[in-house]
VOTI-74730 format. One record per residue (C-alpha): residue number from 1; residue in three letters; chain; x, y, z. Coordinates in Angstrom, 2 decimals. Layout:
BEGIN
[drenlo NUM; ala; A; [X; Y; Z]]
...
This chain:
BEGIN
[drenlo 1; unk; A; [-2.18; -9.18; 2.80]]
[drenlo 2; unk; A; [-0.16; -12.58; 2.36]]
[drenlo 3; unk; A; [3.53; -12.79; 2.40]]
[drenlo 4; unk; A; [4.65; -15.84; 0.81]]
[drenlo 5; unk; A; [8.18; -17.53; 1.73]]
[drenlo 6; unk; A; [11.06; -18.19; 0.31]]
[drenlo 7; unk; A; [10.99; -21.53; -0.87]]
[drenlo 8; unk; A; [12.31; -21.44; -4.12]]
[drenlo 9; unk; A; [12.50; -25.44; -4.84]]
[drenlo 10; unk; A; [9.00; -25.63; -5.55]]
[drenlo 11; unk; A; [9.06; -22.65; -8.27]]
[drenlo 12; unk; A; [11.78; -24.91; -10.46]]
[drenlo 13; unk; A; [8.64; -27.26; -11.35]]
[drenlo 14; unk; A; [7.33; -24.33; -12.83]]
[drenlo 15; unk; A; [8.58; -24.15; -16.48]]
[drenlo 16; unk; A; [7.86; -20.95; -17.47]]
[drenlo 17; unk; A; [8.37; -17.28; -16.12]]
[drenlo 18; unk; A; [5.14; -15.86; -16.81]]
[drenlo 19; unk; A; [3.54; -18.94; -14.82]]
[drenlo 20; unk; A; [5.71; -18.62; -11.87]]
[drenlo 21; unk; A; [4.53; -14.35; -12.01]]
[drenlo 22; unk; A; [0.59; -15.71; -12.76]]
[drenlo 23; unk; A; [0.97; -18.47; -9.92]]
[drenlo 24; unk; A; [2.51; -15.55; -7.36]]
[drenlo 25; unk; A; [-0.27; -13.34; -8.16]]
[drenlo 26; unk; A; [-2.77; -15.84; -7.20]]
[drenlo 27; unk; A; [-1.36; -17.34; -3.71]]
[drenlo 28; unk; A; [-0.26; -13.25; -2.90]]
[drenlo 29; unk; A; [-4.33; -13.27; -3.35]]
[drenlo 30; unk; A; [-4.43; -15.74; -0.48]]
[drenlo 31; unk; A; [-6.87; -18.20; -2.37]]
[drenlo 32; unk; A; [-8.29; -19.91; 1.00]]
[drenlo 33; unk; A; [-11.63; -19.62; 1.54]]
[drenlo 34; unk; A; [-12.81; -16.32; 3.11]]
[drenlo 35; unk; A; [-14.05; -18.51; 6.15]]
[drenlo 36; unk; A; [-10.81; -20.30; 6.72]]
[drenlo 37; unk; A; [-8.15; -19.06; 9.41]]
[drenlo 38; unk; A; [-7.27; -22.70; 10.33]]
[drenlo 39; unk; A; [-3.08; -22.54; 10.53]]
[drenlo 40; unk; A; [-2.86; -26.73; 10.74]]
[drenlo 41; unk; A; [-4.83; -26.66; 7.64]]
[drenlo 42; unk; A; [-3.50; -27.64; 3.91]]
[drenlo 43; unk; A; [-5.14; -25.86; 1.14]]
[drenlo 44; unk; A; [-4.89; -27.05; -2.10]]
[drenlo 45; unk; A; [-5.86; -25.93; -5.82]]
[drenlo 46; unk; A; [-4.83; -26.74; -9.44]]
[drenlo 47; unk; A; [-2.89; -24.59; -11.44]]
[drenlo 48; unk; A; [-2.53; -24.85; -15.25]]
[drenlo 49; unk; A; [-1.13; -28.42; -15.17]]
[drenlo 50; unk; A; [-0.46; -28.81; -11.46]]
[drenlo 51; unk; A; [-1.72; -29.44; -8.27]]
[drenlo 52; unk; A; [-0.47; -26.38; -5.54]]
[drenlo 53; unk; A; [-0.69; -27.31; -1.66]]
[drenlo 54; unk; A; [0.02; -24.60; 1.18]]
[drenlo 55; unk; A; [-0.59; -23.29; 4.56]]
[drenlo 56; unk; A; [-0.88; -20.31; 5.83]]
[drenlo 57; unk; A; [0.13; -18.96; 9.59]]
[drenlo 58; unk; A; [0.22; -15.59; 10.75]]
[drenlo 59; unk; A; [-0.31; -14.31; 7.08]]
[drenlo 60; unk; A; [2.54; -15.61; 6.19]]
[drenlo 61; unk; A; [1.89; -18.31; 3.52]]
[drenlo 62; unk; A; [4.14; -21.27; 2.52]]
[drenlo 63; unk; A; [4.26; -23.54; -0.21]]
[drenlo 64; unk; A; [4.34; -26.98; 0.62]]
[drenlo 65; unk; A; [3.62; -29.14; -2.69]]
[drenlo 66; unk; A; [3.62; -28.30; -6.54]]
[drenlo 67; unk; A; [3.15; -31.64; -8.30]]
[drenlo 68; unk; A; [2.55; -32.16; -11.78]]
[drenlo 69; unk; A; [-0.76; -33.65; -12.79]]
């Protein structure tokens, strides 16, 4: 299991309740790779109109970009 942290600033970009909830449910997921462990790593995926970035380190993951594309 993932626990995400508390970095709200990122989830003001994000319009619209029910995509913040959608968006939770998919990084709580952890959507890395099954292969991938790699805590210096940035992970990346699009989401409805914008581009997510995170990391993840000792399960604990952390939002580090959510730009608009």
């Amino acid at each position: 299991m993932i626990e995400l942290t508390n970095n709200l600033s990122f989830w003001f970009f994000l319009n619209s309740f029910d995509l913040r909830d959608e968006l939770l449910g998919v990084l709580r997921g952890d959507p890395r790779p099954s292969y991938q462990d790699d805590p210096q790593r940035e992970y990346g995926f699009s989401f409805a109109d914008f581009e997510v970035s995170f990391k993840v380190e000792d399960k604990i993951l952390n939002v580090t970009k959510i730009e608009k594309i």
